[in-house]
N, C-alpha and C positions, 0 to 999 in steps of 0.2 A: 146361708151365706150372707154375710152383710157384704151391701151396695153403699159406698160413699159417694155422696152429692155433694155440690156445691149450689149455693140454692140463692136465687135472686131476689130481690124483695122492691116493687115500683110501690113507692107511697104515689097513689094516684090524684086525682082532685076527686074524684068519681069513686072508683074502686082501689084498693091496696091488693097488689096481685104477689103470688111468688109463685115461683117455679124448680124444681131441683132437678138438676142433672145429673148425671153419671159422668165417670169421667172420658167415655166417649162421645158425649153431649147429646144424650138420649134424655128424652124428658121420661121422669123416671113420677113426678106428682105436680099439679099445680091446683093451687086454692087463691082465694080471693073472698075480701069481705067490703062489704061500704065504709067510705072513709066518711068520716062527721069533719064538716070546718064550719068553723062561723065565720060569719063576714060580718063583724061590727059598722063597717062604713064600707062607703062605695069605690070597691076597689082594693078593699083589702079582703085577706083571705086571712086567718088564722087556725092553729091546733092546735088542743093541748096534746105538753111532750107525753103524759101517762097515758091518754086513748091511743095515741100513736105506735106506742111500746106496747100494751096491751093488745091492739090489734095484730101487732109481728107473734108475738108471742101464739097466739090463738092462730096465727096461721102456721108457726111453725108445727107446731100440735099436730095441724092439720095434717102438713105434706107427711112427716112419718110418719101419721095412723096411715096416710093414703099408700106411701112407697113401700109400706113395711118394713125388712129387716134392715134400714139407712141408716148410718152415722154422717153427721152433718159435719163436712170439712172447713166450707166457709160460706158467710155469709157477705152479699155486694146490696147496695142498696142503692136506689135512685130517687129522688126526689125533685120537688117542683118549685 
């Protein structure tokens, strides 16, 4: 039986996390990978936009090898 999630996604400074739920908001998979920024100067933080997309991607992968039979309903993103 497929399980739909709806799956969160924290661009971190540190770590990029996501988590998917069910939709009785049971944590059904969560993954996480290091995020890359560069700090050209003191006080700035930068990313590029394709490691950032890349990195979702590679965690989406993740959560349904991890959840199994999931259909992803949506996607929420938070950022810094």
């Amino acid at each position: 039986m497929t399980t739909t999630v709806d799956v969160g996604v924290d661009l971190g400074t540190t770590v990029t996390k996501a988590v998917a739920l069910d939709g009785a908001g049971r944590v059904v998979a969560r993954a996480s990978l290091p995020t890359a920024w560069e700090r050209p100067r003191p006080e700035w933080c930068e990313r590029d936009p394709a490691d950032a997309v890349s990195t979702v991607d590679r965690l989406l992968a993740d959560l349904v090898a991890a959840g199994g039979d999931v259909e992803v309903r949506s996607v929420g993103f938070c950022a810094i």
